[in-house]
VEXKOL-572376 format. One line per field, with one value per residue (C-alpha): z, y, x; residue number from 1. Coordinates in nm, 3 decimals, decimal comma. Example, Ala and Ser with C-alpha at 12.3 -4.5 7.8 and 13.67 -1.06 7.14 Angstrom:
<fimis>
z	c(0,780	0,714)
y	c(-0,450	-0,106)
x	c(1,230	1,367)
resi	c(1	2)
</fimis>
This chain:
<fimis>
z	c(4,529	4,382	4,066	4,106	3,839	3,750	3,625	3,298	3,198	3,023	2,632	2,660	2,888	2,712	2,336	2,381	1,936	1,922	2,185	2,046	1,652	1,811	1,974	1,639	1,435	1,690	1,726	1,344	1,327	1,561	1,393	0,999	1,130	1,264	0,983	0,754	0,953	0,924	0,549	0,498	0,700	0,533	0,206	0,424	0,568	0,204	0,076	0,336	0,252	-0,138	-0,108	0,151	0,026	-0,329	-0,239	0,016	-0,287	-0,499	-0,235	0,015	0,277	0,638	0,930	1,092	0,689	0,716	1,127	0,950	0,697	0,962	1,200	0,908	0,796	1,114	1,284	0,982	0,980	1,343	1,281	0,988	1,189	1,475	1,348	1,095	1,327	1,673	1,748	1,603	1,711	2,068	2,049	1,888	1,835	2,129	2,130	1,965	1,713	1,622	1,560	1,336	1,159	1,119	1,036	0,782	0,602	0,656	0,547	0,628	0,993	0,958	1,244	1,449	1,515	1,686	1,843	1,999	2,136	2,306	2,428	2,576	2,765	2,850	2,912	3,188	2,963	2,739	2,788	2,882	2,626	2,368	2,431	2,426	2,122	1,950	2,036	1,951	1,601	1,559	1,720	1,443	1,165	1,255	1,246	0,921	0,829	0,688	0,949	0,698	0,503	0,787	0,796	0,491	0,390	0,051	0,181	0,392	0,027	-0,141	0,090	0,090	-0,261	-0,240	0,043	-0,144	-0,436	-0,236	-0,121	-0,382	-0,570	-0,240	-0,305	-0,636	-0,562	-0,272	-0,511	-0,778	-0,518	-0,457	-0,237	-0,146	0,009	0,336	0,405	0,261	0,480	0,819	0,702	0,668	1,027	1,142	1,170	1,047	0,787	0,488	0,174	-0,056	-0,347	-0,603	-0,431	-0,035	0,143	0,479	0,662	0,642	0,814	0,862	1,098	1,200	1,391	1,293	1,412	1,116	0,883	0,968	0,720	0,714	0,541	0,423	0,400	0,296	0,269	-0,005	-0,086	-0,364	-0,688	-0,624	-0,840	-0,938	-0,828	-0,684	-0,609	-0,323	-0,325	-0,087	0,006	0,178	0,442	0,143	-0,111	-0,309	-0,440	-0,521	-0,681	-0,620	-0,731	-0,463	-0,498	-0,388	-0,198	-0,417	-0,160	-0,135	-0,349	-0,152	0,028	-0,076	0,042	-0,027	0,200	0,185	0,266	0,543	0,511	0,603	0,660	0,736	0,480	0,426	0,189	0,050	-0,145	-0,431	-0,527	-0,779	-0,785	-0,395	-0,189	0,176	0,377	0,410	0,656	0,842	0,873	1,129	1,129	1,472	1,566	1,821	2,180	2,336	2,624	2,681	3,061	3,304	3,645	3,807	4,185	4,370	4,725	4,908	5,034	5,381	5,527	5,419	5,599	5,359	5,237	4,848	4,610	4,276	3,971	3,618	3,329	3,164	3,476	3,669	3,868	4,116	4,382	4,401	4,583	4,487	4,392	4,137	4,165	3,772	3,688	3,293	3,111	2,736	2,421	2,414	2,697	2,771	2,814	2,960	2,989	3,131	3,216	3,107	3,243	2,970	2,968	2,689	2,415	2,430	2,231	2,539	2,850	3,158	3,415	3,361	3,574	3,472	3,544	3,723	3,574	3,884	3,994	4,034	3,756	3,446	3,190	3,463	3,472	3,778	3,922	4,096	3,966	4,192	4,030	4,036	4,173	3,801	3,395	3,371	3,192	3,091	3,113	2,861	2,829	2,658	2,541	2,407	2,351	2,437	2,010	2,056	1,917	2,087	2,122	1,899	1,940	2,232	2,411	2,627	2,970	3,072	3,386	3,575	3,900	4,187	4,378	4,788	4,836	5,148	5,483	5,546	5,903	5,978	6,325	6,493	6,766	6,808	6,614	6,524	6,372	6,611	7,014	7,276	7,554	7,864	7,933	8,206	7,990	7,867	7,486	7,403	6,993	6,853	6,528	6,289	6,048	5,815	5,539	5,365	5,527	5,860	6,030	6,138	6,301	6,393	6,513	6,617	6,515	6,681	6,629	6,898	6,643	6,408	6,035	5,680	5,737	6,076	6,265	6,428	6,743	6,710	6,952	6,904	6,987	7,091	6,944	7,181	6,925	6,705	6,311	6,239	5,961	6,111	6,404	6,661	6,932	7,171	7,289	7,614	7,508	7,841	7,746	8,034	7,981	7,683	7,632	7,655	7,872	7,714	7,768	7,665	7,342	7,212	6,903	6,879	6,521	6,555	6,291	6,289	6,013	5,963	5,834	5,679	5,713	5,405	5,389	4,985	4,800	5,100	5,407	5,257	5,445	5,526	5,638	5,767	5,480	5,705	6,107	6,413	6,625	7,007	7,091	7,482	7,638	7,991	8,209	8,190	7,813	7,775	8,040	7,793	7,510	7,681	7,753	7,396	7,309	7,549	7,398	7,054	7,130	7,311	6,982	6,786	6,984	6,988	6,617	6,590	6,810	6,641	6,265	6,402	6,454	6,148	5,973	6,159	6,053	5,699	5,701	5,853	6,033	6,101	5,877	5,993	5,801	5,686	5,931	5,749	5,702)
y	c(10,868	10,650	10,486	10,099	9,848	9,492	9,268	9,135	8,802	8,560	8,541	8,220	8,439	8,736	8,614	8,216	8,197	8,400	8,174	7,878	7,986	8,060	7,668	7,546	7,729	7,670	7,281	7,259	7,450	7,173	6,895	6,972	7,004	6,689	6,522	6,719	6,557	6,254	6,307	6,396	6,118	5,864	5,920	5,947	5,611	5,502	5,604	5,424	5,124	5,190	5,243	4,977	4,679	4,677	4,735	4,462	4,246	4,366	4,340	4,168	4,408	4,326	4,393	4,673	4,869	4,780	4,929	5,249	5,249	5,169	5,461	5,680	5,634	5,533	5,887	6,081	5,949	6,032	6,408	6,517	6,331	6,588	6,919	6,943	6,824	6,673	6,989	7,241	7,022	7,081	7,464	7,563	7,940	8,145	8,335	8,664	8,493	8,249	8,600	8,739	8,489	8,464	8,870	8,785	8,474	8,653	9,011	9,115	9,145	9,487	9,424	9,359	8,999	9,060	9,414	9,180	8,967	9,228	9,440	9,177	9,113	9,450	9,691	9,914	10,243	10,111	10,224	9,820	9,977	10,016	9,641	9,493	9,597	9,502	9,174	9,135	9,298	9,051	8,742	8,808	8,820	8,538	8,357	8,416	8,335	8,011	7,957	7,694	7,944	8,024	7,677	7,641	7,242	7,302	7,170	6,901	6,818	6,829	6,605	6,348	6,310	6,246	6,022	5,838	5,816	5,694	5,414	5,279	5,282	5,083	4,862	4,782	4,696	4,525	4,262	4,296	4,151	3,868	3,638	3,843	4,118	4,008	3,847	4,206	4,413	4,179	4,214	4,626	4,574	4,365	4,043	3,790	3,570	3,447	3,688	3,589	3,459	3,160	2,962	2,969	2,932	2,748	2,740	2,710	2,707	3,082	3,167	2,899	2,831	2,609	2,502	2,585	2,254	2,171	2,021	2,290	2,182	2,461	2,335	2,465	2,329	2,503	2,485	2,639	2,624	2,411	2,430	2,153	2,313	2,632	2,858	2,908	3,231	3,309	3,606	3,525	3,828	3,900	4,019	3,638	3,505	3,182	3,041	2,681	2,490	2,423	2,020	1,894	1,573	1,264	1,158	1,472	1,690	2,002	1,909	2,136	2,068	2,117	2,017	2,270	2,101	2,183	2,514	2,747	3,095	3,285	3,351	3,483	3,318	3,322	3,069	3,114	2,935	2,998	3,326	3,384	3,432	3,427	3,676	3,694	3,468	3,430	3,140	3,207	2,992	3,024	2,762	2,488	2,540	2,402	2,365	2,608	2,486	2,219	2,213	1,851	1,803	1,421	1,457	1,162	0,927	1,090	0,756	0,825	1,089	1,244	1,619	1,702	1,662	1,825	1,569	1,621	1,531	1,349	1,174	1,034	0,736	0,778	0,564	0,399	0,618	0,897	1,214	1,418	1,794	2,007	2,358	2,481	2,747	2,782	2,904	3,079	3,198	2,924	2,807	2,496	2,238	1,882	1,591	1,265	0,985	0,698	0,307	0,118	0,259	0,645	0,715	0,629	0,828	0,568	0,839	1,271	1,562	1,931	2,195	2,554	2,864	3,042	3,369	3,549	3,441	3,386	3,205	2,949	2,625	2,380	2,066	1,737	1,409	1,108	0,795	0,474	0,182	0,041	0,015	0,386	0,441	0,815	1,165	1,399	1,736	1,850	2,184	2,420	2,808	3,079	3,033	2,661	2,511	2,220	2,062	1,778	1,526	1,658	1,482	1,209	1,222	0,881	0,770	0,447	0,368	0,187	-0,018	-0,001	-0,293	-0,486	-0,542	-0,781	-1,018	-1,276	-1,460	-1,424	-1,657	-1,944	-2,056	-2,361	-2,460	-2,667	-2,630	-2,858	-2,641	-2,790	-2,676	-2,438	-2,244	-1,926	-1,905	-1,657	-1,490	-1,255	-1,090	-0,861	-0,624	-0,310	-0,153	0,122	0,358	0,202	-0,109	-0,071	-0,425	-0,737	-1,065	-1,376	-1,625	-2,008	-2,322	-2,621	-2,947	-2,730	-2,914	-2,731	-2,516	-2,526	-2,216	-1,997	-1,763	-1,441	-1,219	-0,833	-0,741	-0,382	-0,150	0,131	0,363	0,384	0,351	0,251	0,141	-0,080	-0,281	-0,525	-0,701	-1,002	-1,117	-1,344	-1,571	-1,759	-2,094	-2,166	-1,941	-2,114	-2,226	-2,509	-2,524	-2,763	-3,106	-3,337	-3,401	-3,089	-2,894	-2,573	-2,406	-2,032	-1,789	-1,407	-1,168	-0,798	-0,478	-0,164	0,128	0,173	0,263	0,336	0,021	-0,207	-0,264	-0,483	-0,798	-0,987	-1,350	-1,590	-1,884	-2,171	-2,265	-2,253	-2,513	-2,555	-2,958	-2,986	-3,249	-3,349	-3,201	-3,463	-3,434	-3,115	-3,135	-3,423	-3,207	-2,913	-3,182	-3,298	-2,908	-2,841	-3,174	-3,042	-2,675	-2,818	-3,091	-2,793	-2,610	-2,937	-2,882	-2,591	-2,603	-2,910	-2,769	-2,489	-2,680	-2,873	-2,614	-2,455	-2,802	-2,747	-2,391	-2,461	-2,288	-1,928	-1,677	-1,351	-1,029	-1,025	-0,730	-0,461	-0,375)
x	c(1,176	1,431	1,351	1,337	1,493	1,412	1,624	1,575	1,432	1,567	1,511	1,291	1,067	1,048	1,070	1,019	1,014	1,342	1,523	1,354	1,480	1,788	1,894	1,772	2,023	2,303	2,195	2,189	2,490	2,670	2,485	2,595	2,982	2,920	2,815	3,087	3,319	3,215	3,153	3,534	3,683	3,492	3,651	4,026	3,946	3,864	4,163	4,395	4,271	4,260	4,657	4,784	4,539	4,598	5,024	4,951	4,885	5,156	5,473	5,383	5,405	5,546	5,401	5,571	5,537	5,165	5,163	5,254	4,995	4,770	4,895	4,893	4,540	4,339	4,515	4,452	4,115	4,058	4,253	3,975	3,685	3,793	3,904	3,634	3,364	3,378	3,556	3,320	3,016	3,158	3,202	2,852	2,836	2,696	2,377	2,519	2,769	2,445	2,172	2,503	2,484	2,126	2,105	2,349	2,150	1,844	1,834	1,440	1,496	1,725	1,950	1,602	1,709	2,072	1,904	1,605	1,912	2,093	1,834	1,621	1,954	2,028	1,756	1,905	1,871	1,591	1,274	1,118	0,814	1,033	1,218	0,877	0,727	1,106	1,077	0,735	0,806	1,075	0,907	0,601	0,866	1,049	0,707	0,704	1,086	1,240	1,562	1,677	1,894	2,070	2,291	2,466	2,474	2,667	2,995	2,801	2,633	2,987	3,152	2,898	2,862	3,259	3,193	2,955	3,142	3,454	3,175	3,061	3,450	3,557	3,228	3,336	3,729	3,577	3,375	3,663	3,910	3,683	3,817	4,107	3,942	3,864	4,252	4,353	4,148	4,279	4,633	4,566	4,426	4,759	4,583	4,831	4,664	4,880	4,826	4,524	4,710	4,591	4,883	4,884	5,182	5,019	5,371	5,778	6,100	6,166	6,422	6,685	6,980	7,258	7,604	7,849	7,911	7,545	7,258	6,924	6,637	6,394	6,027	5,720	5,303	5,148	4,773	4,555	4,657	4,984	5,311	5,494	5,796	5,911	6,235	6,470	6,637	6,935	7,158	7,471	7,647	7,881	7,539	7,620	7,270	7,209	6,861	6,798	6,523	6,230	6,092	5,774	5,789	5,684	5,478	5,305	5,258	5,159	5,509	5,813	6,134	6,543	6,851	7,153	7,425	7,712	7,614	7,925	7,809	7,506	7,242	6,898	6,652	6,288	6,080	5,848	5,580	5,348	5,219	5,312	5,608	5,744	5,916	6,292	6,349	6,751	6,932	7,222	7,523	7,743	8,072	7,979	8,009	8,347	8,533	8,742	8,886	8,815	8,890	8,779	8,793	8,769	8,519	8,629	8,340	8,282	8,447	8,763	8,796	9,038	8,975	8,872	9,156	9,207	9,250	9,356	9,038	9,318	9,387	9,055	9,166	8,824	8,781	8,436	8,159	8,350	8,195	8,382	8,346	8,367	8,370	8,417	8,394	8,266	8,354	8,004	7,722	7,511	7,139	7,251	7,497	7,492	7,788	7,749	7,865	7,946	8,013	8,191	7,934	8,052	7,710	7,510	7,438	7,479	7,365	7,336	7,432	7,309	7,539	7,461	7,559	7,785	7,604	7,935	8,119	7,859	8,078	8,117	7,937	7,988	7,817	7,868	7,864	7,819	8,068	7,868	8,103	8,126	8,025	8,162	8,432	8,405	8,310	8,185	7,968	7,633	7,641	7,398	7,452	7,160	7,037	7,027	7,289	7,418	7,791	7,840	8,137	8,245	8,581	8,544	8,759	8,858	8,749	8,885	8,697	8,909	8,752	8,799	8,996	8,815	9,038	9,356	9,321	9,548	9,609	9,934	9,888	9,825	10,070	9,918	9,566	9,511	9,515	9,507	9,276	9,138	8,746	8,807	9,104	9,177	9,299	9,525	9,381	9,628	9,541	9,615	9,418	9,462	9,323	9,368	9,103	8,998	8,877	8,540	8,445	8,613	8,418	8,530	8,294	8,322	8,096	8,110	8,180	8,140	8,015	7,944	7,635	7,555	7,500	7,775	7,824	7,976	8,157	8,243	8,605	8,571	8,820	8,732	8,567	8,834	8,875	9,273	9,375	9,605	9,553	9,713	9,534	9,515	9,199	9,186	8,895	8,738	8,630	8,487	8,270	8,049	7,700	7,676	8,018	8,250	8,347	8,646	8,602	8,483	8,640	8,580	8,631	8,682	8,774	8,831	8,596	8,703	8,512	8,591	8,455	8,318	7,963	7,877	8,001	8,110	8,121	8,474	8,497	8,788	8,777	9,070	8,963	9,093	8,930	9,113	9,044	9,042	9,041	8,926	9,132	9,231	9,478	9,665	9,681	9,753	10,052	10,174	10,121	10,350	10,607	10,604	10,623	10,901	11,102	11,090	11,186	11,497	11,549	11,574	11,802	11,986	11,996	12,106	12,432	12,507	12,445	12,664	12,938	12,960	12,945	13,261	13,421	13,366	13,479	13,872	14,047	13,995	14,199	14,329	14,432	14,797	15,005	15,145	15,488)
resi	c(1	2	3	4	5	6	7	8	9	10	11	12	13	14	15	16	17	18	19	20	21	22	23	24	25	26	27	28	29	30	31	32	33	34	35	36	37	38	39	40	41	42	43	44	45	46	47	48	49	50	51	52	53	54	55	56	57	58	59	60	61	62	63	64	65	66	67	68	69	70	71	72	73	74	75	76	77	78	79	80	81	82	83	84	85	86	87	88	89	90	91	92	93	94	95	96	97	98	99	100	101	102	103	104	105	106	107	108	109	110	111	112	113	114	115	116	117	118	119	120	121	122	123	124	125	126	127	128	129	130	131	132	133	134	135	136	137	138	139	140	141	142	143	144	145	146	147	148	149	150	151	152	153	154	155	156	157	158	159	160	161	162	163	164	165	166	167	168	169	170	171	172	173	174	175	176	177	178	179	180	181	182	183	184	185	186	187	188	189	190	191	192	193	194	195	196	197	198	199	200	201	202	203	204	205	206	207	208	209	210	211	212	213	214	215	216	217	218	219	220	221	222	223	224	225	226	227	228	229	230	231	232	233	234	235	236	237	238	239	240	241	242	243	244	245	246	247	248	249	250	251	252	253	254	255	256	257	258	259	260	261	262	263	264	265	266	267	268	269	270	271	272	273	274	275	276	277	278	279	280	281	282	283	284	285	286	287	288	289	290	291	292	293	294	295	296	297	298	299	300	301	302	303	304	305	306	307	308	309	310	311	312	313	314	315	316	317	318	319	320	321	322	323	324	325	326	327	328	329	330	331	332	333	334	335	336	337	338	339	340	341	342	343	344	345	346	347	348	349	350	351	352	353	354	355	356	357	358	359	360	361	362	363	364	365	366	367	368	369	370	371	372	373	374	375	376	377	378	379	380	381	382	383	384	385	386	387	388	389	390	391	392	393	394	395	396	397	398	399	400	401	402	403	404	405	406	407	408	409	410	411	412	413	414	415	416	417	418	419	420	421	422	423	424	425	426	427	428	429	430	431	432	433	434	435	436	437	438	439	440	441	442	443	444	445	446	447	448	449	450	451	452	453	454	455	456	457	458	459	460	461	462	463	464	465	466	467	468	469	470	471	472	473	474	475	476	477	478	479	480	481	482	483	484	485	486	487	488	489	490	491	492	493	494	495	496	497	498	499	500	501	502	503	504	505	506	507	508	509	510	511	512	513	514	515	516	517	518	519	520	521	522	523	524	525	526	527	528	529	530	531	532	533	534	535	536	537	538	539	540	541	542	543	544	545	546	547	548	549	550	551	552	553	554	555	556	557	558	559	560	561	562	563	564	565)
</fimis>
């Protein structure tokens, strides 16, 4: 019959005080390499700030020095706080390293301890008799045991008596420092707060940008214990210093101030006041921005018709409603830049145009300016480089605006003012008009005994949808057909008005400044009238054959050329 086997149960079954003495050493184990971490990296955390506080004080540390300190002693902190006890409190010793341990602290169990361990596990070729009374033996013993020994605390003890001491020496610098502590410790933790010193430096310049030949003033507010006057230090590129001494404003006190004056070159600089200083702070001195090249181009008013034309900047001659088209480039890249359209005060902006940076070609700058139809009398251009600094005194580009000169009409026939016209007539208008971009309108306006400021009727000649800019035309003007139709006696004033086609600054109108007039008369009166006409054409053909000839009798005779031999 086979022999049957059991498996064997686990240690809290079969020896509940062993497994029970067992988790207490291996949780205390855990537990005092906890705490002797902790004791160690309390006294490493100490002594970060016992080094970079006090040097704080001292130097004045900067900010990425005091980052270092701060990598340097939080991570070591957080190393020690891990290796020497997060870690080992994380890997407590198993069950047989644990009864080792405890045979070795605790000589009166005789290797029964670790035996009880590994028997009660493993019992396959043990008589289960023999197991049992084992662990009973040892379970009565270790009732009678003190597991304390096992865990030794004397580095735990050491390291918290340096711990402590590190404490209560940070306590007491803590309380010597006063005041200053607290600004120390945020400054150790990269809060920036301005260094604890008797005298406070609440704010100054620091870094600045200036055109070369520019004024910088360097300021400073101080509060605490002021001074009546401090220092300015400066290092030029070259390693020249230069002290100079730091005022307070008269009008207040806590007020320091000093003007360098058309400063040349680039520098660096720090003030002192009191018992306190500032960081180095830059000063950077770079040439105005220029122009380097201009390239203007005219757009026609759309009316004109005419296409854009290119113009010189020292030759502008724009005609009114003009738009004038610029592209530069700089001396230096840009953050913007801006035209400027000036009157007879070059100081003054009249109207502004910023300028786009071209995509494709980055030291490019273009825009469009729209000219105004007048008080301009210039262009010039508003720098200012990616640091800041702007263009100063910048040349003005002369700009003379032309006026479009209105239309010119003038009536061809009749050829006198006045017309003798029956009412049932047709009156023959012939006119002329130009100008110098197209005609756009012509009336004829006429009045019936017409007298200053009475009203007027208008007729629109049509010009068949076209714009010339020079024009002949006769227009066939029915009388008879008038309202109120005309009777003898009637004078009828008419006049001829012109347009342009200019739709910015005009329409220009142009005017005949003297009336026509049309008198209505009989038939008989105006065949009398072509009579009298007829009689004086033929008196001054009469005239002329007879001024002819006298003149012939004054000349003589007619010469001829001499033959030749």
């Amino acid at each position: 019959m086979a022999e049957t086997t059991t498996e064997p149960q686990p240690l809290s079954v079969s020896a509940p005080e062993i497994a029970t003495q067992l988790a207490r050493v291996r949780n205390r184990t855990g537990r005092v390499a906890l705490e002797t971490g902790i004791a160690m990296a309390l006294p490493a955390l100490i002594a970060w700030l016992a080094v970079v506080m006090p040097l704080d004080w001292l130097v004045g540390l900067p900010r990425w020095a005091r980052a270092l300190f701060l990598l340097a002693g939080v991570g070591g902190t957080g190393f020690v706080l891990f290796w020497f006890g997060i870690r080992r409190w994380m890997h407590k010793p198993d069950n047989d390293r644990t009864a080792l341990s405890i045979e070795r602290a605790l000589p009166e169990f005789r290797s029964r301890f670790i035996a009880s361990v590994q028997l009660a596990r493993q019992n396959e070729n043990t008589p289960p008799a023999l197991v049992r009374a084992l662990l009973k033996e040892t379970e009565a013993l270790a009732r009678q045991v003190d597991f304390q020994r096992v865990v030794k605390t004397d580095k735990l003890r050491l390291w918290m008596k340096i711990g402590t001491s590190a404490f209560v020496f940070a306590v007491v610098l803590w309380f010597y420092g006063g005041r200053a502590s607290w600004p120390l410790f945020q400054r150790a933790c990269l809060v920036e707060v301005p260094l604890p010193r008797k005298t406070q430096i609440i704010g100054f310049s620091g870094d600045r940008v200036i055109a070369v030949g520019d004024d910088v003033r360097i300021e400073a507010n101080a509060a605490g214990i002021v001074p009546v006057a401090g220092k300015l230090l400066l290092r030029t590129t070259n390693g020249k210093k230069q002290e100079f001494t730091f005022d307070a404003d008269p009008l207040n006190k806590a007020h320091f101030f000093r003007t360098l004056q058309s400063v040349q070159e680039t520098f660096e600089y720090w003030l002192e006041l009191g018992d306190n200083k500032t960081p180095v702070a830059h000063v950077s001195v770079r040439p105005r921005p220029t122009v380097l090249s201009l390239v203007c181009q005219q757009q026609w008013p759309a009316y004109t018709k005419l296409a854009p034309q290119y113009r010189s900047p020292g030759e502008l001659k724009l005609l009114a409603g003009s738009k004038l088209s610029v592209r530069l480039k700089a001396s230096a890249p840009l953050r913007s830049a801006t035209l400027r359209l000036v009157g007879a005060d070059k100081n003054i902006a009249l109207k502004q145009f910023d300028l786009k940076s071209n995509a494709t070609q980055p030291p490019e700058w273009s825009g469009i300016a729209e000219i105004p139809a007048k008080d301009v009398s210039g262009m010039t251009f508003h720098l200012v480089d990616t640091e800041g600094v702007e263009s100063k005194g910048m040349a003005v580009y002369r700009i003379e605006i032309l006026p479009d000169q209105p239309p010119t009409v003038r009536v061809l026939w009749p050829a006198r003012r006045e017309e003798l016209v029956t009412a049932k007539a047709t009156l023959l208008v012939v006119f002329e008009a130009k100008d110098d971009f197209g005609i756009g309108n012509v009336r004829l306006h006429y009045a019936t005994n017409w007298i200053e400021g009475s009203p007027r009727k208008t007729i629109d000649l049509d010009l068949g949808n076209e714009e010339p800019k020079s024009l002949t035309r006769r227009f066939e003007w029915k009388l008879d057909r008038l309202i109120p139709p005309l009777v003898e006696g009637d004078v009828v004033d008419y006049w001829i008005e012109a347009r342009d086609t200019n739709n910015v600054t005009g329409p220009g109108i142009a005017i005949i400044p003297e009336h026509y007039q049309a008198r209505v008369v009989s038939e008989e009166q105006k065949r009398a009238d072509l009579t009298n006409r007829l009689n004086d054409t033929l008196q001054g053909l009469n005239d002329v054959r007879q001024g002819q000839e006298e003149l012939a009798r004054r000349l003589g005779d007619l010469i001829q050329e001499k033959p030749q031999p």
